[in-house]
N, C-alpha and C positions, 0 to 999 in steps of 0.2 A: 409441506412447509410453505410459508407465505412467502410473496415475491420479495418482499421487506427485509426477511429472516433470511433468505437464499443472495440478496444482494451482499446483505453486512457479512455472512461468513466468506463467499468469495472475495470481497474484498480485504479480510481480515488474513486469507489462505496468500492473495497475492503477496500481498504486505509483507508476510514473513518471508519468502523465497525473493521481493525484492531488495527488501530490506538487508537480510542475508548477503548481496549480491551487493552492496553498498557499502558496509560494513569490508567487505573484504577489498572491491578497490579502497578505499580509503582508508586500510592498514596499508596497503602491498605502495601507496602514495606517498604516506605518509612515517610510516613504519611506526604510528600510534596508537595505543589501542586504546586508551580513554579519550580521543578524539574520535577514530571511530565509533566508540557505543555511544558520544554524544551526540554524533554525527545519525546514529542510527535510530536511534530513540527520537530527536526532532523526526527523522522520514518518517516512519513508521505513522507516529502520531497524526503531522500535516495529510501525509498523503493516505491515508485509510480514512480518514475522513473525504478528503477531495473525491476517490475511488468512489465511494457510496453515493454521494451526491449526484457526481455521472453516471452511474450505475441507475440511478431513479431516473433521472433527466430522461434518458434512453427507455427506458420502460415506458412512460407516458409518450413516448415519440410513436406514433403507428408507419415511421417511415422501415420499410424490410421486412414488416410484417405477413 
């Protein structure tokens, strides 16, 4: 698998176990649950893109190599 393909699904794997993990403070906060899933749907979305982008940035970095 390419480095490209190995970044996007680790970061698609985080995503969902963070996501998850967001989702349920922000029921147990709020005691909402379509605040939560729209709470959850923006993270997921923002931040599995952001994940990816650091995920490459880091790749081209030879610094720990």
């Amino acid at each position: 698998m390419s480095h490209k393909k190995r970044s996007l699904v680790k970061a698609i794997t985080f995503r969902i176990i963070a996501t998850i993990a967001t989702i349920i403070i922000v029921l147990v906060l709020t005691g909402s649950l379509a605040l939560a899933g729209t709470i959850g749907v923006a993270d997921i979305l923002a931040k599995t893109a952001l994940y990816y982008f650091h995920e490459r940035a880091w790749d081209k970095s030879p610094w720990g190599k």
